[in-house]
C-alpha positions in Angstrom: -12.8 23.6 2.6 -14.3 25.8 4.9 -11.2 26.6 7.0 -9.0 27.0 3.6 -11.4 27.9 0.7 -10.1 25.4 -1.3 -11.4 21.4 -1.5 -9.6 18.8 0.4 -9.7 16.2 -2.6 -9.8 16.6 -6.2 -12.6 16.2 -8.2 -10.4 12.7 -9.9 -10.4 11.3 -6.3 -14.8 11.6 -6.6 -14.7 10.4 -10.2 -12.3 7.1 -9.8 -14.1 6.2 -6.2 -17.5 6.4 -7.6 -16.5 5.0 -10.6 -15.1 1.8 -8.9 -17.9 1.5 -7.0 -20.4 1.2 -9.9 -18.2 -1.2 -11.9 -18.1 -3.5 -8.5 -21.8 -3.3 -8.0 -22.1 -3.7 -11.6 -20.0 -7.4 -11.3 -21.8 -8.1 -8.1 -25.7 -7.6 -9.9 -24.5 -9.8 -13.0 -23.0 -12.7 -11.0 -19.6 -11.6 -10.1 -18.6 -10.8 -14.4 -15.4 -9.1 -14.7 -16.2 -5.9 -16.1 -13.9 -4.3 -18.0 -13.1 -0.6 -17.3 -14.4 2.1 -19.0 -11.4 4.2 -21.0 -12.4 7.6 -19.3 -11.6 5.9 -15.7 -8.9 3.8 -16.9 -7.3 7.1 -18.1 -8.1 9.5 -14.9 -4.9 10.6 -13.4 -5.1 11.5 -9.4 -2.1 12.6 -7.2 -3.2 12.9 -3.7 -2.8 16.1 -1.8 0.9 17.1 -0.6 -0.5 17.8 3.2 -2.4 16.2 5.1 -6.3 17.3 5.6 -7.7 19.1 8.7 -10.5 17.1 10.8 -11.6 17.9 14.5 -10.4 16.0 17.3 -13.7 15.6 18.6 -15.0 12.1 18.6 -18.7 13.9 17.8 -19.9 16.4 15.1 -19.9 20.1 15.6 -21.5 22.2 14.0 -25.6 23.1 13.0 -28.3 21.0 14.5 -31.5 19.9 15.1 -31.0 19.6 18.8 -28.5 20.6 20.4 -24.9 18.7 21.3 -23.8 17.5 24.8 -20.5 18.6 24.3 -18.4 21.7 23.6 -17.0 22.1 20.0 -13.5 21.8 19.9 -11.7 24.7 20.1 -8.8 24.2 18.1 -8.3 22.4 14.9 -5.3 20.1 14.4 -3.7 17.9 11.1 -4.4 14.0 11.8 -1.9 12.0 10.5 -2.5 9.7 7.6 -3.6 5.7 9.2 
């Protein structure tokens, strides 16, 4: 987002994630009960993104700090493909 101005994921990818996540945790507290899902999820559309995001080659985060890195930001930025 900050190279391109826009978001890498839609706002559906945040809303089906975290809404899977509560419905498993959900199960899990009440003894592993299927629990059905809720209409508004059920009926969430998401297409994934036609290109692929950008991340850093760097193994370590860049950017503000605390304390300073040991190593040099990358200098480049490159598209990662999909694992």
């Amino acid at each position: 987002m900050f190279l391109t101005g826009e978001p890498q994921y839609r706002a559906e990818r945040t809303l089906l994630v975290s809404g899977a996540i509560d419905l498993v945790m959900q199960s899990k507290a009440e003894g592993g009960r299927v629990v059905q899902t809720p209409e508004a999820l059920a009926g969430l559309r998401y297409d994934p993104p036609a290109r692929e995001a950008r991340r850093s080659r760097n193994p370590l985060p860049v950017g503000a700090s605390l304390v300073p890195f040991e190593v040099e930001p990358p200098t480049e930025w490159v598209l990662v493909p999909k694992m």
